[in-house]
N, C-alpha and C positions, 0 to 999 in steps of 0.2 A: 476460197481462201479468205475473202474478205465478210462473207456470211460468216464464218471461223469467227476472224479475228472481232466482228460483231458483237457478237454472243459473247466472247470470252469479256468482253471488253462490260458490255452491259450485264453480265453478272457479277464481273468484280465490283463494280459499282452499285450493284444490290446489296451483293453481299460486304460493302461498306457502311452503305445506308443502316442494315439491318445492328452493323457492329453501334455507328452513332443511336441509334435506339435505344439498345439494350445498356450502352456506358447509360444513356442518361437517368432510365431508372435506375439502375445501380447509384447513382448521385442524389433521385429523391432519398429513397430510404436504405437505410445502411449505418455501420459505425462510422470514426470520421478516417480508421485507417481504411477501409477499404473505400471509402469516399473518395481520400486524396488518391488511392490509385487509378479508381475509373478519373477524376481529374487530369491526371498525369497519364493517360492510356489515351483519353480524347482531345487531350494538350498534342500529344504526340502526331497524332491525323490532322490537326490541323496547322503544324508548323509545318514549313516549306523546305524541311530536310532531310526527313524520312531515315531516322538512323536505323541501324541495323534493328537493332535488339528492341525496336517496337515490337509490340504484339497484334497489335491491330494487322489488318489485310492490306495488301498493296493499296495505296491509293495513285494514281497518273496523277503528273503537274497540272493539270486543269484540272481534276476533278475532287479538291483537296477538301480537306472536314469543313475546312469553313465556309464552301459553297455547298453541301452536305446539308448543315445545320440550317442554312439560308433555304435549301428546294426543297426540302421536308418539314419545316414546321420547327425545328431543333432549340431554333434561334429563339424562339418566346420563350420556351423551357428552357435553354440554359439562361437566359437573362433572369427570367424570374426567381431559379434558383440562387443568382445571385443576391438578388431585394428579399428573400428571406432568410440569408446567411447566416445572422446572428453570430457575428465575429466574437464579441466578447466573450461567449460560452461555449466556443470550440474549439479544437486545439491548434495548433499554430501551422504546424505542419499541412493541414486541412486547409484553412485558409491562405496560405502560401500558393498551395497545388489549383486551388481556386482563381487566383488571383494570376497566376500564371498561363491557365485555361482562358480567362478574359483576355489577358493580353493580344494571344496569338488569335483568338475569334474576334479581337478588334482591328487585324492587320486588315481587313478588306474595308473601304471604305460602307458599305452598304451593312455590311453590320457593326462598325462603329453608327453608324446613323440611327439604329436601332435601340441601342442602350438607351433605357427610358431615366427618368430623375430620380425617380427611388434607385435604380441600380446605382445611379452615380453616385448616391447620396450616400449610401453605403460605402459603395470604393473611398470616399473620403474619410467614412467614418472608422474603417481600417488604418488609412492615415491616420488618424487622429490617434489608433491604439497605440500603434508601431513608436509613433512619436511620444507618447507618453509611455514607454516600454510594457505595456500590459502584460505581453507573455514571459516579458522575463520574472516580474513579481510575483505572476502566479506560478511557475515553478518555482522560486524560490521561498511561496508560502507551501508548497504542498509537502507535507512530511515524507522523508524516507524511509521504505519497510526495514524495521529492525531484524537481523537474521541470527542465529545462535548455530556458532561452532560446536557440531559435532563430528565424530570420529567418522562418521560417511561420508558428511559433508567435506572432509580433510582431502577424503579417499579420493571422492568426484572431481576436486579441483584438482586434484596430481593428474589423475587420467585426463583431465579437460587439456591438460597441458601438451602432455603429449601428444593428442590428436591433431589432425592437421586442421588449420582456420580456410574457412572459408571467407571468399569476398563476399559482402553484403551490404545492398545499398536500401535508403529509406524511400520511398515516393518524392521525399520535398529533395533529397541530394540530387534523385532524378530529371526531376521539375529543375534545378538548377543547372546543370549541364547541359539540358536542352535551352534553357534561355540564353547560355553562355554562344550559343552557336550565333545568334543576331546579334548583327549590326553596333547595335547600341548598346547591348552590356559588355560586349567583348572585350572591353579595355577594363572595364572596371574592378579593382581590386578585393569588392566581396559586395555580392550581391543579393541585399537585404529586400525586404518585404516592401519598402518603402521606396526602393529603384524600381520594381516592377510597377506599383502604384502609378508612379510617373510614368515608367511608361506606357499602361492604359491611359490615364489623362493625356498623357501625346498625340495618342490616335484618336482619341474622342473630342478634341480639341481642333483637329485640321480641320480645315472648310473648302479647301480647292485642290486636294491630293487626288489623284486619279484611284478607280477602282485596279484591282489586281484584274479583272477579267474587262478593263475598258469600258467600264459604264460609267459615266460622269455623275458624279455628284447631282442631288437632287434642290431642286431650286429651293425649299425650303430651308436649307442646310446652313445657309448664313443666320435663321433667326435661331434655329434648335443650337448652333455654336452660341450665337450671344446668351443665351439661358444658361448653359453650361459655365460660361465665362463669372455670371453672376454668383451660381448657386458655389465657385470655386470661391470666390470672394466672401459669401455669407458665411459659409463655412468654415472660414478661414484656413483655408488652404493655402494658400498664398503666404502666409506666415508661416507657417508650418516649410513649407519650401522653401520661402526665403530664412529660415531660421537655421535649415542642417545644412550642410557640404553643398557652395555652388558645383555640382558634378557638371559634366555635359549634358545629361539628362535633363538634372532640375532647371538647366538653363534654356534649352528648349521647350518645355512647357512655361517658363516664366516668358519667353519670346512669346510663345502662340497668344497665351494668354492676356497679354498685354496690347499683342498686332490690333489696332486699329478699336480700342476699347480705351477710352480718356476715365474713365472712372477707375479700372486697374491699373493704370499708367499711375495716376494720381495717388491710389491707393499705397503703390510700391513705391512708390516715392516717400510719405509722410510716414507710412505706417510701418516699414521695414528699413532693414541698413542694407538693401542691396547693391547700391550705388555704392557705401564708404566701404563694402568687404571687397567689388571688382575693382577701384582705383586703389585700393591698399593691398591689393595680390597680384588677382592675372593681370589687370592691365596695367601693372607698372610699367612690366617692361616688355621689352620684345619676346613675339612667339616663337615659340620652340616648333621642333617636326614633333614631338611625341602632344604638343597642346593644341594642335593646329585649329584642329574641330571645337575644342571650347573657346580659344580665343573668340574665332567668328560668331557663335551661340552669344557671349558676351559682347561681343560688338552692337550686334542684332538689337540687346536687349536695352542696348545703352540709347543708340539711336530710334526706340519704341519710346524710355520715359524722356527723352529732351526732346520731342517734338511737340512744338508750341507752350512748353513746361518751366517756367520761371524759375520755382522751387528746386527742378532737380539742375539746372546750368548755375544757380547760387548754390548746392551743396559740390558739384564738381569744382567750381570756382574754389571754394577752400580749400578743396584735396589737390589743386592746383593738374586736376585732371586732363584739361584741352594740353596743356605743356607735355605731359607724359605721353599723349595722342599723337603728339606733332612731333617729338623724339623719334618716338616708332614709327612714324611717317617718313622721316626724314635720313633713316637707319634701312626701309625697306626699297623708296622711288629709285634706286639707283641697282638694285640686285636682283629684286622679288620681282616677277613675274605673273604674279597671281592676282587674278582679275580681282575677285569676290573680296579678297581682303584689300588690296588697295581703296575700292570701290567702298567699303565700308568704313574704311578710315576718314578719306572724305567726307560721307554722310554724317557720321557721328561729331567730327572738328564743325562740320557747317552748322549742325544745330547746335550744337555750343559757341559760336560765334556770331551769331545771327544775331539775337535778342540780347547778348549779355556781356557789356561792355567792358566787365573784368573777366571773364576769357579771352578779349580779344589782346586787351592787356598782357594777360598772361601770356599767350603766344608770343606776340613780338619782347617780351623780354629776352625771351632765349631765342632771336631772331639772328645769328654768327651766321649761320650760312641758308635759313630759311627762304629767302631769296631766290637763291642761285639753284637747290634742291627742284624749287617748284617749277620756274625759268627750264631747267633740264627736264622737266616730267613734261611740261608743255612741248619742248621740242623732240623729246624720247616717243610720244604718243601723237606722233602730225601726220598718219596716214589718215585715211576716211572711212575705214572699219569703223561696225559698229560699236566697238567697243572702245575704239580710241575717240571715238563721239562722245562718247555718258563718259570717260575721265578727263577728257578735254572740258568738256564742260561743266563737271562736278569742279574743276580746279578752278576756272574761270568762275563760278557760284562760291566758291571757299576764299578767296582771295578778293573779289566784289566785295562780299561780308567784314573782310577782314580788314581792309580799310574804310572801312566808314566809319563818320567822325573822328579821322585821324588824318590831317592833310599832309602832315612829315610822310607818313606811310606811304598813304597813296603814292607821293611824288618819287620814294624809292623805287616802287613796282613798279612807276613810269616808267621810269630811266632805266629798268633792268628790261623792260620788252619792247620789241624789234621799232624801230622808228619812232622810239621813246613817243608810245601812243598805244591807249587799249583798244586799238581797233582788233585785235588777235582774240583778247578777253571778249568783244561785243561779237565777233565773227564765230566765237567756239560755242557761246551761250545761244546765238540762232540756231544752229548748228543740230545743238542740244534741246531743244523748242523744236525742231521741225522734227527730230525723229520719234520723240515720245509722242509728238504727235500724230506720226503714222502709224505707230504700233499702238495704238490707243491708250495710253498710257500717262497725256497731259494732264494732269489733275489739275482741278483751279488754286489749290496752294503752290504745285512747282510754277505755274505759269505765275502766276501773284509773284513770287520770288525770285524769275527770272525778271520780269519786268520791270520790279524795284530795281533790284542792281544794276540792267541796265539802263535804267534813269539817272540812276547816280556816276556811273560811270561818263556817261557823256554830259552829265553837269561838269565832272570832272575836266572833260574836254572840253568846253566851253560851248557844247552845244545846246541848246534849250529849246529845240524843238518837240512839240508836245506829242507827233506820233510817234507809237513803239514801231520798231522795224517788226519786234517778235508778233508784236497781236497782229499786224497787216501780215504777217505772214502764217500763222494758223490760223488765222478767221477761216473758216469753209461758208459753203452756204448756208449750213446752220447757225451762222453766226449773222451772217446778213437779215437772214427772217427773222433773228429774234430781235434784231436793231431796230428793221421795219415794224416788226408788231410791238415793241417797245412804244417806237412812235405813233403810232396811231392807238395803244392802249393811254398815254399821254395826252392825247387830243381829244377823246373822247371822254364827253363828260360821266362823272362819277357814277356810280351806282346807289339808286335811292335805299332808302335801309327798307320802308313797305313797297308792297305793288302798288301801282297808278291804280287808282277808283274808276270803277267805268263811269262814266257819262248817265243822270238820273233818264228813268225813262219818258218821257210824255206822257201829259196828262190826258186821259179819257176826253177832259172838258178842253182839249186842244182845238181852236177854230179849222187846223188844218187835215184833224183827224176826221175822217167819217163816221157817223154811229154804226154802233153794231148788228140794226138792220138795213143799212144799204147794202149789206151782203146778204145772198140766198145761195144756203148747200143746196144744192141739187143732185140727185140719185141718177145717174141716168142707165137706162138698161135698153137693153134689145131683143126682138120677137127674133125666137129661136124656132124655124123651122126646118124638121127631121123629116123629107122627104124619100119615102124608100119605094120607090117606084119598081126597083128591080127585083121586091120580093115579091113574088107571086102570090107567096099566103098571107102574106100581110098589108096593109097599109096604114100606118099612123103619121097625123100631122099635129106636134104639139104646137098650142099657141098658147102665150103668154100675155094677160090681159097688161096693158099698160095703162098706169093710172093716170089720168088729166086731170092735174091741176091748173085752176084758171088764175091768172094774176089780178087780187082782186088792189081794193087799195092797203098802204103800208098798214104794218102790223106794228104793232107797240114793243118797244121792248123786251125781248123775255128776261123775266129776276132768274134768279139762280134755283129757285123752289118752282118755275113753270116751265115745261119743256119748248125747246127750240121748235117753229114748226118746221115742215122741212117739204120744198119741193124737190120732185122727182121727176129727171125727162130719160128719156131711151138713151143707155150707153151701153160700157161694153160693162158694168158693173162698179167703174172707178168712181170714186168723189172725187166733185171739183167743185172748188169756188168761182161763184162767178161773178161778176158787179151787177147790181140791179140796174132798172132803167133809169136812167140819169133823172126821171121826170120824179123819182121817189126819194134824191138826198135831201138831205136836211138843206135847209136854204143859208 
């Protein structure tokens, strides 16, 4: 039975392979209708839900098109076929079903890693048509065929009438009912050319998402994301996204996009109105259950451009943005139970109150009962979970911020926490320091910002002791050795810009050198005697004449045009130098 079920198993998986093959020729050459169906037939194999009415062969949950495309070779040819697409000259429908086929071959991470820069250069350049409506102008340049009513033609449409209609779908309505099944378009109320788009740049964009088959991301993967991240920017991509509908979509590629890249941060700040469309819509007000998922997308996005961003905490500063933050703050600590969004409320209010002294402004105007809100989130979140740790201490970091250079303030927060003293605020920020720092996770900006505040906070108390509780308590021993080698790179003097000169060498005419003949090479060799006594038909004894030379008196100099002369005594063959008789230096 299990030989059976063997076989059965590795020939459907043959004869899957063989189907991905033959879709793919069928996509080199072809019209662009039957193109978009082999698209749409190997779209099909490699989405994760196998609907009925595929045509393709069974495929098992593990052994799905897009590991297929990845163990045969597939994945060069469908890629390539992408970087020669030629969007602008084919019809719409084509590249839809295309574009579609990308998508679901970029759900593994190991072939999004794949997608080379011409392919991606393309996928943008589709954006780019979509967004300037290309397919809609060229149908509505291309003329309609004129047709002439005649008395057959009258005949045919009455019978046509009568007959019964069949259902009939196109390749691209197909391609769209199959992307309707995922995740991410599911909600969306029409799903154009330009959502799928995005969501290829989703997945070509991640850098730490896990493989579908548990294979981890490849170490390179963080520079082939920054490439990408760039060539979205040069392209202007970015504009283009930030210019249609913030969807859920577009707002999660504008997150990835942005995650940990200051030059896109930068860019989406000065060069787009993404900031003044999310404070004048979604984030006005509180989230809904139907908006739940882009609120957070938008959160995400907001706390990517205010981190270290002057520009974008004075464009929020106008739109009066941290106030509408601290509203919805203040609207969800006492109900909401949801980690992720409380957690991002915070982050997002902290970087707007950090560095920009008209948010902080702004916050405390509408301060009725901000106080008391925060005062109950601190005593709401007082277990030792780890998650009452990172809110514990994001509050403690938000409300540090929030009073400085403000001494009214501060003395309110005093008086409102326990023993009118922020030892609670200095106890939740260690707190907050020590576990990021177990799970590896202390960056030297959070610790930088834990350790301001609590300087300030205990100037506040009147302590001005100059150790941090927080650094003595994450220092490890890597932080001692670099203290150490600190100090002794500190003590040790500089590094000269050339190397040290060696030392000239003595001169020939040194009194302390000896001339060049109080030395004599000597050869020395040895009488090799082959005694074979034991062969009865032979007997040979070689001798080897040894030369004798006699030590006569010293010899002159040799120049470089007279040869050296050279004694020779008995050795094993070696040269050796040896000192002359003392009675022959030079005096």
């Amino acid at each position: 039975m299990q030989t059976t079920a063997h076989l059965q198993h590795h020939g459907g998986s043959t004869t899957a392979g063989e189907q991905v093959e033959y879709l793919l020729q069928g996509l080199e050459g072809g019209t662009d209708a039957s193109c978009a169906a082999s698209a749409y037939t190997l779209a099909t194999m490699c989405s994760s839900h196998h609907p009925r009415q595929a045509t393709g062969p069974a495929v098992n949950g593990a052994m799905t098109g897009r590991f297929l495309l990845r163990a045969q070779g597939g994945l060069t040819d469908c890629v390539r076929l992408i970087e020669i697409l030629a969007p602008e000259s084919r019809d719409h429908a084509l590249v839809y079903c295309m574009m579609g086929l990308l998508y679901f071959v970029t759900l593994d991470r190991e072939n999004a890693d794949a997608v080379t820069t011409p392919a991606l250069r393309a996928v943008l350049h589709v954006l780019q048509l979509d967004d300037a409506k290309h397919w809609t102008l060229v149908a509505d340049a291309t003329p309609s065929p004129t047709t002439v009513v005649t008395p057959r033609a009258r005949m045919l449409v009455k019978k046509k009438k009568t007959t019964t209609k069949r259902a009939s779908t196109t390749p691209r309505d197909d391609m769209e009912a199959l992307l309707r099944l995922e995740p991410s378009f599911r909600t969306l109320p029409s799903l154009s050319l330009c959502e799928i788009v995005l969501g290829i740049l989703y997945n070509t964009l991640l850098d730490k998402a896990e493989s579908h088959f548990g294979v981890a991301a490849a170490p390179t993967a963080t520079r082939v994301v920054e490439t990408r991240k760039q060539l979205l920017r040069e392209e202007h991509g970015l504009d283009i996204i930030a210019r249609r509908g913030l969807s859920s979509v577009s707002l999660r590629v504008l997150d990835q996009a942005s995650y940990l890249d200051p030059l896109n941060q930068a860019y989406l700040v000065t060069h787009t109105a993404v900031l003044p469309t999310l404070f004048q819509g979604l984030l006005i007000a509180s989230p809904m259950a139907d908006d739940a998922e882009q609120y957070l997308c938008a959160l995400r996005l907001v706390i990517n451009l205010t981190h270290k961003n002057a520009d974008a905490c004075t464009i929020i500063a106008n739109l009066h943005g941290a106030r509408a933050l601290t509203t919805t703050f203040c609207s969800l600590v006492s109900t909401s139970s949801d980690f992720d969004l409380v957690l991002l409320l915070l982050s997002a209010l902290i970087n707007c109150v950090e560095l920009d002294a008209r948010n902080r402004a702004d916050v405390w105007s509408d301060s009725k009962h901000l106080v008391d809100h925060c005062m109950g989130f601190l005593t709401q979140h007082g277990t030792v979970s780890a998650e009452d740790v990172v809110l514990r201490g994001s509050m403690a970091l938000f409300l540090g911020c929030l009073v400085r250079d403000r001494p009214a303030d501060a003395n309110a927060v005093r008086q409102a926490l326990p023993n009118q003293s922020f030892s609670l605020l200095l106890a939740s920020l260690l707190a907050f320091a020590k576990l990021h720092a177990h799970i590896g996770a202390l960056t030297p900006e959070i610790l930088a910002t834990c350790v301001q505040v609590e300087t300030e906070l205990k100037r506040l108390e009147g302590d001005k002791t100059a150790l941090s509780a927080i650094q003595a308590a994450v220092a490890g021993p890597d932080a001692e050795v670099a203290a150490i080698y600190a100090k002794i790179a500190a003590a040790s003097p500089p590094r000269s810009a050339s190397p040290p000169k060696r030392p000239p060498r003595p001169s020939p005419t040194c009194p302390s050198t000896p001339p060049a003949d109080a030395f004599r090479l000597q050869v020395h060799r040895t009488v090799e005697v082959d005694d074979d006594s034991d062969d009865l038909s032979t007997s040979r004894n070689t001798h080897r004449r040894t030369p004798t030379v006699s030590i006569g008196q010293r010899r002159p100099t040799p120049s470089p045009k007279t040869p050296m002369p050279v004694l020779e005594q008995v050795d094993d063959g070696d040269f050796a130098v040896t000192d002359a008789d003392p009675a022959h230096r030079r005096p």
